[in-house]
N, CA, C and O atoms as a DFTB+ gen file, in Angstrom:
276 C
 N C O
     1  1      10.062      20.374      40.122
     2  2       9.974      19.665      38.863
     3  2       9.351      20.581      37.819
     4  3       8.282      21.146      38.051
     5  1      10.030      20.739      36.629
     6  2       9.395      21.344      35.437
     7  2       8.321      20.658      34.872
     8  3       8.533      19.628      34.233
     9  1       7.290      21.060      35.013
    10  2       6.657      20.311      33.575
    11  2       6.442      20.967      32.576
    12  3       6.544      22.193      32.544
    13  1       6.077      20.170      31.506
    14  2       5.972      20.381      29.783
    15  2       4.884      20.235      29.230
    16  3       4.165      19.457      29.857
    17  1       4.209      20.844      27.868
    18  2       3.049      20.435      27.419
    19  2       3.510      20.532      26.058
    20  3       4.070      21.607      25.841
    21  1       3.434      19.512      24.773
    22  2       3.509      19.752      23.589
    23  2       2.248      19.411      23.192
    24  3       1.367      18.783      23.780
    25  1       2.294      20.007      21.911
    26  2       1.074      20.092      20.711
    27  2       2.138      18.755      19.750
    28  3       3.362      18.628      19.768
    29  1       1.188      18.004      19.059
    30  2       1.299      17.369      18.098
    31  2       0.554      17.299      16.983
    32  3      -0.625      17.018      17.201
    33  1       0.969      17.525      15.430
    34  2       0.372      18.004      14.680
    35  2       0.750      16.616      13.584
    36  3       1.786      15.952      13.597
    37  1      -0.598      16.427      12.556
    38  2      -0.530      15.443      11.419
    39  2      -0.315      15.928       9.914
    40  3      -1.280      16.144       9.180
    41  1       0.769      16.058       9.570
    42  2       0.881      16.547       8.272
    43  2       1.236      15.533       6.899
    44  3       1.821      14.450       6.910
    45  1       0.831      16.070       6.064
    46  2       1.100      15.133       4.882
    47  2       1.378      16.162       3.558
    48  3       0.606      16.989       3.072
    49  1       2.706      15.823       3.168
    50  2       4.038      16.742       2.756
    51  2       3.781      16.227       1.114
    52  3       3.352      15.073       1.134
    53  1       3.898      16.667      -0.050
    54  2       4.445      16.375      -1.026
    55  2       4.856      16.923      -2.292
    56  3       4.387      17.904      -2.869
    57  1       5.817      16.143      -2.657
    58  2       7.219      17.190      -3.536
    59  2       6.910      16.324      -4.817
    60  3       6.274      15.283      -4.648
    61  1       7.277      16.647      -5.971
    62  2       7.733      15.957      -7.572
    63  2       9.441      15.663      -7.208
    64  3      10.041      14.652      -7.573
    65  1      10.013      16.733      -6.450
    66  2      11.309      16.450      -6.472
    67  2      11.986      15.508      -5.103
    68  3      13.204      15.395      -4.973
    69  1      10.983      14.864      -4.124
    70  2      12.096      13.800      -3.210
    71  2      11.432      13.851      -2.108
    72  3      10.678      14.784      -1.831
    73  1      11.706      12.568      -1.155
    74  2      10.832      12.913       0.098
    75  2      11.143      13.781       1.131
    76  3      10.370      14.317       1.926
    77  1      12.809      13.904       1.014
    78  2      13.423      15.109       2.003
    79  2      12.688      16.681       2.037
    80  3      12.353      17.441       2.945
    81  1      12.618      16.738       0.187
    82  2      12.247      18.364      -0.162
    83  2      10.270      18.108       0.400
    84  3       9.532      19.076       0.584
    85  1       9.981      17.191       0.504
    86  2       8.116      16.973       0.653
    87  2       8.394      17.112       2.322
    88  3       7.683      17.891       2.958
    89  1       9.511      16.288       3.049
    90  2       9.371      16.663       5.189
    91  2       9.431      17.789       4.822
    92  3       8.371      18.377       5.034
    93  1      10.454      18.606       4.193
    94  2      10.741      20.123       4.655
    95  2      10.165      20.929       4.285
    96  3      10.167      22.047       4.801
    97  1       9.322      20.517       3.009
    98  2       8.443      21.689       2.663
    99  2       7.173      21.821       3.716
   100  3       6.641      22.908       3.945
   101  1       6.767      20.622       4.306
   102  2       5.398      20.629       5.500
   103  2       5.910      21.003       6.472
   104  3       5.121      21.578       7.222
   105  1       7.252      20.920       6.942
   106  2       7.977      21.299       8.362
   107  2       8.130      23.101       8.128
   108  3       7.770      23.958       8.936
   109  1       8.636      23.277       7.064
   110  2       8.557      24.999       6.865
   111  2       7.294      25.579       6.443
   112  3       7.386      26.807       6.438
   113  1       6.345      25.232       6.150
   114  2       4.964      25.711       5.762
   115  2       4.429      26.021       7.390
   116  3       3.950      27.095       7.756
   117  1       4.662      24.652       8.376
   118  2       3.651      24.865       9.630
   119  2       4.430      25.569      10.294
   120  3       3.878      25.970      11.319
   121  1       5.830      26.029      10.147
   122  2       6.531      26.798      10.947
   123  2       6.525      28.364      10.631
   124  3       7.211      29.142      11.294
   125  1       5.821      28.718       9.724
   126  2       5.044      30.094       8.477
   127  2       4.042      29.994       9.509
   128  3       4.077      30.948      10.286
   129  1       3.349      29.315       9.701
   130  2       1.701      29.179      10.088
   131  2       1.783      29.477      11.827
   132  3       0.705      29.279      12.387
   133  1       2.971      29.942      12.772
   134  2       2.688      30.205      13.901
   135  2       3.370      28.918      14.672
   136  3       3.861      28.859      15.800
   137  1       3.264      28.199      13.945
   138  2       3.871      26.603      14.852
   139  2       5.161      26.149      15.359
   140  3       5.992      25.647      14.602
   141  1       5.401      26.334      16.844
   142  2       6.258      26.048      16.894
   143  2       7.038      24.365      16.505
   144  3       6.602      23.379      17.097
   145  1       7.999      24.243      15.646
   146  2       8.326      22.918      15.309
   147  2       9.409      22.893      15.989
   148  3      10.168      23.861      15.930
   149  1       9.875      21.169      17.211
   150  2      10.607      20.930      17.793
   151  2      11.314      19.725      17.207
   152  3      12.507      19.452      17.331
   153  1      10.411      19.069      16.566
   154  2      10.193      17.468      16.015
   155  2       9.867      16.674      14.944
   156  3       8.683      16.911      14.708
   157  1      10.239      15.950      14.257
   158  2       9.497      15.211      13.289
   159  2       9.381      14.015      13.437
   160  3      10.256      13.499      14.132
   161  1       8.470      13.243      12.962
   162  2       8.589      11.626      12.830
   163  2       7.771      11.560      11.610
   164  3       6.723      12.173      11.404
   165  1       8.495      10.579      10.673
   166  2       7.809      10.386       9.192
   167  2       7.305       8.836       9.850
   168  3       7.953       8.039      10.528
   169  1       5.522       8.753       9.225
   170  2       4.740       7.686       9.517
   171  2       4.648       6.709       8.507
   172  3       4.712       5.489       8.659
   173  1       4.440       7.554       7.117
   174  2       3.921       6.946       5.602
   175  2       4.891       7.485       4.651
   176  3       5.199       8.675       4.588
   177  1       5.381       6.497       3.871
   178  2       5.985       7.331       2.516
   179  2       5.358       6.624       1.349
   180  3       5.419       5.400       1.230
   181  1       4.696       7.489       0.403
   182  2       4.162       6.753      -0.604
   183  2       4.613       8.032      -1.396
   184  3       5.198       9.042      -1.004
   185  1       4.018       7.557      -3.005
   186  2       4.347       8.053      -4.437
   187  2       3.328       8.446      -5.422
   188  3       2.534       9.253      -4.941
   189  1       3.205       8.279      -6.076
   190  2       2.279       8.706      -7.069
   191  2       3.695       7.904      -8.814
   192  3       4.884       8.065      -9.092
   193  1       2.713       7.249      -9.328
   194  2       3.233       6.488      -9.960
   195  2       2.719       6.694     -11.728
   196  3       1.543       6.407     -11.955
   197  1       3.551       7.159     -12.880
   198  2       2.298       7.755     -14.076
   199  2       3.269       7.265     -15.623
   200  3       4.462       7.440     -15.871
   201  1       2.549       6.833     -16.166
   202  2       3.413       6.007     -17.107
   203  2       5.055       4.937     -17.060
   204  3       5.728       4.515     -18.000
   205  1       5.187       4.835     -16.040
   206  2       6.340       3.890     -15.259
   207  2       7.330       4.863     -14.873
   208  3       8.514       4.598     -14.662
   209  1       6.567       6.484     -14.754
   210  2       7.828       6.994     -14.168
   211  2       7.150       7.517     -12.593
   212  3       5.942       7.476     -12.356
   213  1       8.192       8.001     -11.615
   214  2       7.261       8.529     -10.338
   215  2       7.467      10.052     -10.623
   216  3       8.437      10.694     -11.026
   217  1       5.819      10.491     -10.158
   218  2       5.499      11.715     -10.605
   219  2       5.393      12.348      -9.315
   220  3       5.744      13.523      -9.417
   221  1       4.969      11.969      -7.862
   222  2       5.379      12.284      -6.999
   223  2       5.668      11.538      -5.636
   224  3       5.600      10.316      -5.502
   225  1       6.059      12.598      -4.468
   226  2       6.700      11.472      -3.547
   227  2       5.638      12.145      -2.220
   228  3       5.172      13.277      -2.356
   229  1       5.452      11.628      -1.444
   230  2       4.253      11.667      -0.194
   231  2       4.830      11.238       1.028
   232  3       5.319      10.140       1.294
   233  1       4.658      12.656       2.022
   234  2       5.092      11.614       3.042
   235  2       4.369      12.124       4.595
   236  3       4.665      13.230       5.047
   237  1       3.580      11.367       5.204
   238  2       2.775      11.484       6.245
   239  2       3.401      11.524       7.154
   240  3       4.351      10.767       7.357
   241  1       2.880      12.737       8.189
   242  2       4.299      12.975       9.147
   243  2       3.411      13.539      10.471
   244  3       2.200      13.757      10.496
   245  1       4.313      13.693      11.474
   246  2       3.476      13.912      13.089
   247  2       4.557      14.980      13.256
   248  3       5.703      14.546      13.136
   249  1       4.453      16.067      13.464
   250  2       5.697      17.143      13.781
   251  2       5.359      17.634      15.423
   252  3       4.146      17.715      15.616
   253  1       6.066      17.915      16.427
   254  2       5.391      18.393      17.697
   255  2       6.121      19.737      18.056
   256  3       6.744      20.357      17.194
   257  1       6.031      20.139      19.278
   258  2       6.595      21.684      19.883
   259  2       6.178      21.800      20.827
   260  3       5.087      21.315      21.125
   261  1       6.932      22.511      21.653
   262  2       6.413      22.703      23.389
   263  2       5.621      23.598      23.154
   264  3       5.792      24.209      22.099
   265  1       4.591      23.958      23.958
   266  2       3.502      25.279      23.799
   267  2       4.144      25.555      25.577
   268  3       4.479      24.864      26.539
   269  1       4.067      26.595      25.315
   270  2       3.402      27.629      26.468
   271  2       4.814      28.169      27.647
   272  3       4.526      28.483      28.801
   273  1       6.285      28.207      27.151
   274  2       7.444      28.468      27.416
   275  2       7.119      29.797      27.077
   276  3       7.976      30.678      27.143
């Protein structure tokens, strides 16, 4: 039997331009930083809200990766 060990990491992403460009900008920043990324799961999406227009978009995220392959 193989076994596995992942790392799971808590990130919180955010863009002016969308929540896609705010996952991918935290998914490519921790993947700069040494991390292997296998995974995402978005937890929170919130905004930032400024004279009735949205000024930005937020999004709280758990990304994981196998360690030690």
């Amino acid at each position: 039997m193989t076994e596995a060990v992942y790392k799971k990491l808590e990130l919180v992403g955010q863009s002016a331009l969308s929540i896609e460009d705010a996952v991918r900008g935290a998914v490519a920043l921790a993947a700069q930083h040494g991390n292997r990324i296998d995974w995402f799961e978005v937890t929170e999406i919130r905004g930032a809200v400024k004279d009735g227009e949205i000024r930005d978009f937020q999004v709280v995220m758990k990304v994981g990766g196998r360690i030690g392959d």
